[in-house]
C-alpha positions in Angstrom: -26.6 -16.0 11.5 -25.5 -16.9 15.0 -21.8 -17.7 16.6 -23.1 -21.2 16.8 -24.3 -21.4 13.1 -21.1 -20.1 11.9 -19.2 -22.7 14.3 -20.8 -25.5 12.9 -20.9 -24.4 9.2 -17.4 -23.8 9.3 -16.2 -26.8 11.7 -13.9 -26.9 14.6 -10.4 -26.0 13.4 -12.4 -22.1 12.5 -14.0 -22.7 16.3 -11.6 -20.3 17.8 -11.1 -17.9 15.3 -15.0 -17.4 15.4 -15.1 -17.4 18.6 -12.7 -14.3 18.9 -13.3 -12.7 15.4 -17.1 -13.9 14.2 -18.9 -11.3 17.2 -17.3 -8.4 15.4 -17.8 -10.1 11.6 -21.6 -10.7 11.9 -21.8 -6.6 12.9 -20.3 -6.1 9.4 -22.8 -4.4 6.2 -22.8 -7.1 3.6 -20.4 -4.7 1.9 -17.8 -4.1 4.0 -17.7 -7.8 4.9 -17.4 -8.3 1.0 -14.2 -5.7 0.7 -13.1 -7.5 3.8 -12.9 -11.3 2.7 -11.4 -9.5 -0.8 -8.6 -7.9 1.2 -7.8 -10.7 2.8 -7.7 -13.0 -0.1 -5.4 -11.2 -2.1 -3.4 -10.3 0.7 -4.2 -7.1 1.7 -3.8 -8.1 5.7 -3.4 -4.7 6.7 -6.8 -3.0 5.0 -8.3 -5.8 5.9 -7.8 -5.7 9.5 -8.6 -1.6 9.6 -12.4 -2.6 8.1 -12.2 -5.0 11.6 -10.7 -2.4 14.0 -14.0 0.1 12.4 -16.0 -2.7 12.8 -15.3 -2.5 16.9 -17.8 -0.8 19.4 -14.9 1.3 20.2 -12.4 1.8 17.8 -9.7 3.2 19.7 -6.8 1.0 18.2 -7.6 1.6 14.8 -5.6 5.2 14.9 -3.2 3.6 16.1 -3.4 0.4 13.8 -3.4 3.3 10.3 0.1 4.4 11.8 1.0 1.2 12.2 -0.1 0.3 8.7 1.7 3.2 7.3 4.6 2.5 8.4 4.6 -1.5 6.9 3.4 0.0 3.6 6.4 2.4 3.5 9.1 -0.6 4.3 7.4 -2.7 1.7 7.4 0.2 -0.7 11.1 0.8 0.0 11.9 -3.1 -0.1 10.1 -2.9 -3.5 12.3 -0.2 -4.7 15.3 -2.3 -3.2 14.6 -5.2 -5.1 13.8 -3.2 -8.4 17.3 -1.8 -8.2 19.2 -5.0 -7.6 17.3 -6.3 -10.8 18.2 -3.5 -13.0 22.2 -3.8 -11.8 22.1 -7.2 -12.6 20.7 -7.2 -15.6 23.7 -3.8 -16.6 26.2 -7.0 -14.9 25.0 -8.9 -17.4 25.0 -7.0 -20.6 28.5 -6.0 -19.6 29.5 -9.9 -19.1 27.6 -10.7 -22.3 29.4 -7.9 -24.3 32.7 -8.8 -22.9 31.9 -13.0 -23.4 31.4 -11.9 -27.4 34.3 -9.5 -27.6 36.7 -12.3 -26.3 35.2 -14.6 -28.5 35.5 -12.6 -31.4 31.9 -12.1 -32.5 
């Protein structure tokens, strides 16, 4: 498949992300491209954009691009962790409010 097939397969509003991205794309093994479109369809932006970066005659931003990527998995891990906490002291709130709401009402 060419640019130009992709282009008009896919329409204009795709033009000029084929236009920048599609080169690199159409270098892809059928199974990396695979693994690709699955990482970015469930969200997995940053995997999904290392596969491009080895995808590039010259692939010097991809070392930089892991650290990168590293580094936004560790945040989201410790945002993860930040959130879980808040739920679990919530929830403790709450049995504590419950408890107290059934004392003073003399259940």
């Amino acid at each position: 498949m060419t640019i130009e097939e992709l282009k008009s397969a896919l329409g204009e509003e795709a033009a000029k992300a084929i236009t920048q991205f599609g080169p690199t794309i159409l270098t892809m093994s059928e199974d990396t491209l695979r693994k690709w479109i699955d990482y970015v369809f469930v969200g997995r932006y940053i995997d999904a954009y290392a596969l491009y970066l080895k995808a590039l005659p010259t692939s010097d931003l991809l070392t930089e691009w892991e650290k990168e990527g590293a580094a936004w998995k560790a945040d989201n891990k410790a945002n993860a962790e930040r959130i879980e906490m808040s739920g679990i002291i919530a929830q403790a709130l709450c049995r504590a409010m419950l408890t107290i709401v059934l004392l003073a009402a003399g259940f």
